[in-house]
NUMIPA-391721 format. One record per residue (C-alpha): residue number from 1; residue in three letters; z, x, y. Coordinates in nm, 3 decimals, always signed. Layout:
<atoms>
+-----+--------+---------+---------+---------+
| num | residu |       w |       u |       v |
+-----+--------+---------+---------+---------+
| NUM |    ALA |       Z |       X |       Y |
...
+-----+--------+---------+---------+---------+
</atoms>
This chain:
<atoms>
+-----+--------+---------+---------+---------+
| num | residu |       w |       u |       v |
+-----+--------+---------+---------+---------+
|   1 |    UNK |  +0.000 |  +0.000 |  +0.000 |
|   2 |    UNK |  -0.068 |  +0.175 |  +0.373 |
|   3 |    UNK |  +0.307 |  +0.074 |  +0.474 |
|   4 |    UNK |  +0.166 |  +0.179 |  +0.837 |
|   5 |    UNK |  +0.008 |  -0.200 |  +0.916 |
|   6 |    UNK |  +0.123 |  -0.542 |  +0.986 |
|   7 |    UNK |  +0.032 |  -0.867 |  +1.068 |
|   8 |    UNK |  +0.218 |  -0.981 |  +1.378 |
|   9 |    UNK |  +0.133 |  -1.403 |  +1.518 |
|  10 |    UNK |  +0.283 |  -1.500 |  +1.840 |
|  11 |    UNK |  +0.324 |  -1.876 |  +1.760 |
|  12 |    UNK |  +0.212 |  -2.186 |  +1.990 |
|  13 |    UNK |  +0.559 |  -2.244 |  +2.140 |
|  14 |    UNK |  +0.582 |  -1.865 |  +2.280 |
|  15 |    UNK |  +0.228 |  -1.890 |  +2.408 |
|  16 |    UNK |  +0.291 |  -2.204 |  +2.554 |
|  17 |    UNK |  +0.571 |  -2.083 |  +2.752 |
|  18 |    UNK |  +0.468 |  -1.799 |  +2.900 |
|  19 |    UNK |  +0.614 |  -1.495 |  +2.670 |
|  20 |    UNK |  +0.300 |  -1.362 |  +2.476 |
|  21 |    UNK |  +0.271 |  -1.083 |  +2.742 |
|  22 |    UNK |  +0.638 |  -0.991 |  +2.720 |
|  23 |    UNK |  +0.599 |  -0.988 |  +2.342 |
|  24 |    UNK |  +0.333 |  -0.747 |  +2.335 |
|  25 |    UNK |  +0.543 |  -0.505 |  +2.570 |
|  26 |    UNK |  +0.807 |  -0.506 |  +2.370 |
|  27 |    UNK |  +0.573 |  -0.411 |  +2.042 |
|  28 |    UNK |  +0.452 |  -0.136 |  +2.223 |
|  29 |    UNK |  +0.767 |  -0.022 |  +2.402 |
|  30 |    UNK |  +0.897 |  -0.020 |  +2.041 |
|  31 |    UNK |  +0.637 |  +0.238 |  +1.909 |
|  32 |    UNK |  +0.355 |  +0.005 |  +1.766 |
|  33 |    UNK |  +0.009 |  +0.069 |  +1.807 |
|  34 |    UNK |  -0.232 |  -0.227 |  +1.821 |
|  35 |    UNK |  -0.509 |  -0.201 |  +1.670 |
|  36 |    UNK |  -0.660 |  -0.579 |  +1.701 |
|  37 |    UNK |  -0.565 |  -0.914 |  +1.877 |
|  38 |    UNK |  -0.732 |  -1.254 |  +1.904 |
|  39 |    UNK |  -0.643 |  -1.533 |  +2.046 |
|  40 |    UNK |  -0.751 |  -1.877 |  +1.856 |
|  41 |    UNK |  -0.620 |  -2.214 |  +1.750 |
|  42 |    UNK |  -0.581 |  -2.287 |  +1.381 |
|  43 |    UNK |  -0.710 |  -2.608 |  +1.215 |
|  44 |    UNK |  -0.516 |  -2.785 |  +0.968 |
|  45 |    UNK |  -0.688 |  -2.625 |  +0.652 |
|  46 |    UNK |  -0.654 |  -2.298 |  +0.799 |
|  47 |    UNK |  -0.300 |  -2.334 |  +0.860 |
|  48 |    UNK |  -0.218 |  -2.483 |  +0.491 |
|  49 |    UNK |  -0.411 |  -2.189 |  +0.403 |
|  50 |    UNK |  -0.250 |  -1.944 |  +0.559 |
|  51 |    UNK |  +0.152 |  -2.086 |  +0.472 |
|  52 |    UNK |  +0.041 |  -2.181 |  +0.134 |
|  53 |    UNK |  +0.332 |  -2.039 |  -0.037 |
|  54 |    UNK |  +0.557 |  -2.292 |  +0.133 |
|  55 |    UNK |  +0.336 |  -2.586 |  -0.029 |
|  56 |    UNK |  +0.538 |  -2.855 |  -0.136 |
|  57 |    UNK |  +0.889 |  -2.746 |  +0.025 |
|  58 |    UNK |  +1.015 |  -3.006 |  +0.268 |
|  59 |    UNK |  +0.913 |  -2.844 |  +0.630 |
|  60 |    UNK |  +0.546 |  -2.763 |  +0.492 |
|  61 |    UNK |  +0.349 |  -3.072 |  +0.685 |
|  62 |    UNK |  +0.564 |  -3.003 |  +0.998 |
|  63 |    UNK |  +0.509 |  -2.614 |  +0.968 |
|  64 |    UNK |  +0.159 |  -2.726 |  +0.973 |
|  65 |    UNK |  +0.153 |  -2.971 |  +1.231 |
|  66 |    UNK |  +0.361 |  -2.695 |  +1.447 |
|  67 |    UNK |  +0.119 |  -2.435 |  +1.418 |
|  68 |    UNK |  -0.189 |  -2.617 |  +1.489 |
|  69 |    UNK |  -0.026 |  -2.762 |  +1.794 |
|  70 |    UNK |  -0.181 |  -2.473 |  +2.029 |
|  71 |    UNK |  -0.297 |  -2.132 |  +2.060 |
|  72 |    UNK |  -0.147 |  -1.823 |  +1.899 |
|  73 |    UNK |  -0.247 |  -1.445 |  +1.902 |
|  74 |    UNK |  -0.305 |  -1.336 |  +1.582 |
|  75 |    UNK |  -0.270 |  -0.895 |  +1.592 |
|  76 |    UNK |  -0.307 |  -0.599 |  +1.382 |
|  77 |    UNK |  +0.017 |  -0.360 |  +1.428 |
|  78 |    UNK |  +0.049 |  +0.006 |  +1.339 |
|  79 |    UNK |  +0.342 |  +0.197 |  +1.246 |
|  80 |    UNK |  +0.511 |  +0.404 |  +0.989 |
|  81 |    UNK |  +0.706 |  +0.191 |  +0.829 |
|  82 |    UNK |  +0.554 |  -0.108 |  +1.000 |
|  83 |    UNK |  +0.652 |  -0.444 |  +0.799 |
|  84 |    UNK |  +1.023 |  -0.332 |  +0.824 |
|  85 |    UNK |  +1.006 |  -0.231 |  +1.213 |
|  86 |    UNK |  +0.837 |  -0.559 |  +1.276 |
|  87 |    UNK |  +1.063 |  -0.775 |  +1.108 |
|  88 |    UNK |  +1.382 |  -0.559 |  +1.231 |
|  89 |    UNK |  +1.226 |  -0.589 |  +1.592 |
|  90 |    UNK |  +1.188 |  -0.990 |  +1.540 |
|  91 |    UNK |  +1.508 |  -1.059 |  +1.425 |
|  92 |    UNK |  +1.618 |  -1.353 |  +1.178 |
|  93 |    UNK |  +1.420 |  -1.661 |  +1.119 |
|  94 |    UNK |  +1.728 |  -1.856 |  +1.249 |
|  95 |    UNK |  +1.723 |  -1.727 |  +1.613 |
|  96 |    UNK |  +2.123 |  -1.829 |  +1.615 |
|  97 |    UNK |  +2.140 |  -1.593 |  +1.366 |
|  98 |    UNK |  +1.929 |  -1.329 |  +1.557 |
|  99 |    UNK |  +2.079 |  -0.980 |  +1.669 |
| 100 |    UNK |  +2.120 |  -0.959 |  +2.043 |
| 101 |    UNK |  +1.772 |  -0.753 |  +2.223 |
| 102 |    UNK |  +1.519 |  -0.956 |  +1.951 |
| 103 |    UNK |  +1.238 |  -1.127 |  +1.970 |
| 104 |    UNK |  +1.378 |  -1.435 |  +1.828 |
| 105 |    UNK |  +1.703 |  -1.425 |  +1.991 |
| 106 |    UNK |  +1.494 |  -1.401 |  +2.315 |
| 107 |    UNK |  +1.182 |  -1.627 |  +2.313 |
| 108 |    UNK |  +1.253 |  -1.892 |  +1.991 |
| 109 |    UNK |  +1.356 |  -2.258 |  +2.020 |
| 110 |    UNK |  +1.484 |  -2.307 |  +1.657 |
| 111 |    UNK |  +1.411 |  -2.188 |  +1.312 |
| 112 |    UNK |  +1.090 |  -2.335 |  +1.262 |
| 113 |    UNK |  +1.005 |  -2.279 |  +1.634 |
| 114 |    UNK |  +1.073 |  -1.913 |  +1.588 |
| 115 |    UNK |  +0.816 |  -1.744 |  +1.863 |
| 116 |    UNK |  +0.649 |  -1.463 |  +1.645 |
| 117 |    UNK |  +0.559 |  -1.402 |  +1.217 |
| 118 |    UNK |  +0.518 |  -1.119 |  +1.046 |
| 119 |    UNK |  +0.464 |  -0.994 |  +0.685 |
| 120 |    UNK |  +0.725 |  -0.965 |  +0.426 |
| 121 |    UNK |  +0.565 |  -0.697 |  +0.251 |
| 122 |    UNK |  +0.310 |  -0.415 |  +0.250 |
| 123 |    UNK |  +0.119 |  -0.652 |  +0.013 |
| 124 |    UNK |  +0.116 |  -0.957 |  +0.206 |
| 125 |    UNK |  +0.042 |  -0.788 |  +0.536 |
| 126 |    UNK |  -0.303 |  -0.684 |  +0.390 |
| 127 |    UNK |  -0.378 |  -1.019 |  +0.260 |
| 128 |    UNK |  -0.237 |  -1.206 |  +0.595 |
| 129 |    UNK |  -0.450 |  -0.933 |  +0.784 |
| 130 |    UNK |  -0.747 |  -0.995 |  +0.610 |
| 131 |    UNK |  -0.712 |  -1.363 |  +0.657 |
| 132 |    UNK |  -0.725 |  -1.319 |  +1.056 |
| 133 |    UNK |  -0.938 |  -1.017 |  +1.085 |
| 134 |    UNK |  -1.255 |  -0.858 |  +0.930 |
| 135 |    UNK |  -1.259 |  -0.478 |  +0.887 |
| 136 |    UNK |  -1.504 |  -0.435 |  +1.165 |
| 137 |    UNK |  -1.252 |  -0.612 |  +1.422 |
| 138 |    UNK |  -0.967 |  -0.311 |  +1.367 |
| 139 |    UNK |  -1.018 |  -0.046 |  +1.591 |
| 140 |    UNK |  -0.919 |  +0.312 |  +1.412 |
| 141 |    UNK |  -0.797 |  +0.130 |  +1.039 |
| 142 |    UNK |  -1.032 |  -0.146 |  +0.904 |
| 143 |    UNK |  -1.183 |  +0.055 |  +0.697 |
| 144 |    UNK |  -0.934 |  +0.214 |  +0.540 |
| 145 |    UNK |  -0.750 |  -0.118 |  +0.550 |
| 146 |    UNK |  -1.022 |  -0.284 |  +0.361 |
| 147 |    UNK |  -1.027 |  -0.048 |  +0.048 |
| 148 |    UNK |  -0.625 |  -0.061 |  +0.053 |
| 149 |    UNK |  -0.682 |  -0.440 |  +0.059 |
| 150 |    UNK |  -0.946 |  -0.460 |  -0.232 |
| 151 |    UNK |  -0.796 |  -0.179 |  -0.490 |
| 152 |    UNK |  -0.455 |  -0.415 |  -0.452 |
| 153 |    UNK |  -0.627 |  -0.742 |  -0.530 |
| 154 |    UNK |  -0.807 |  -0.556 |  -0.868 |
+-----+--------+---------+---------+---------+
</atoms>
């Protein structure tokens, strides 16, 4: 696995207000490199694509509903030790729960209204890359990305 890249969304409610800029400052201020960003709205199959593993679990349809409810940036991060950073830098799901200085504990509303996602693993932060981006969108890595991605889905 690279262990250098993740996948880092700024959901609808932290675009909405105001605090995608701020986001990306503190990603950078905190050593990340990014390598790609787009900004899009998902549809509903994309977004029951993308959270598929939560399928069936009782916050699914409003996870859904939630994120196709308005823009997000979708961005390629790069770091050693990047999924761990990320999800040290966001804080806990449960922004009550968040450490003080975090994203979460800053910008969320509430658990499922949690400002930012990232990968849980070197694994999934290929596949979740690869579901936003093509190769040829990430400057300095797709490449290299894209044969880490294929040997680990042989």
């Amino acid at each position: 696995m690279s262990g250098r890249h993740t996948l880092m969304l700024i959901k609808p409610n932290a675009v909405k207000n105001g605090y995608a800029q701020k986001i990306f400052l503190e990603v950078a201020e905190a050593g990340f490199k990014i390598l790609a960003v787009k900004k899009l709205k998902l549809s509903k199959e994309e977004a029951e694509a993308f959270y598929y593993v939560h399928n069936g679990k009782p916050f699914f349809d409003s996870l859904v509903e939630f994120m196709t409810s308005g823009a997000i940036y979708a961005a390629v991060i790069e770091k050693d030790n990047a999924v761990a950073d990320w999800r040290k830098l966001m804080g806990a799901t449960d922004p009550a729960k968040a450490e003080e200085g975090t994203i979460r504990k800053k910008y969320a509303e509430s658990m499922q209204h949690n400002a930012v996602h990232g990968s849980d693993s070197d694994e999934n932060a290929l596949n979740e890359i690869f579901f936003y981006f093509s190769a040829r969108e990430i400057v300095n890595a797709g490449g290299k990305l894209m044969q880490l991605h294929e040997i680990s889905n042989k």
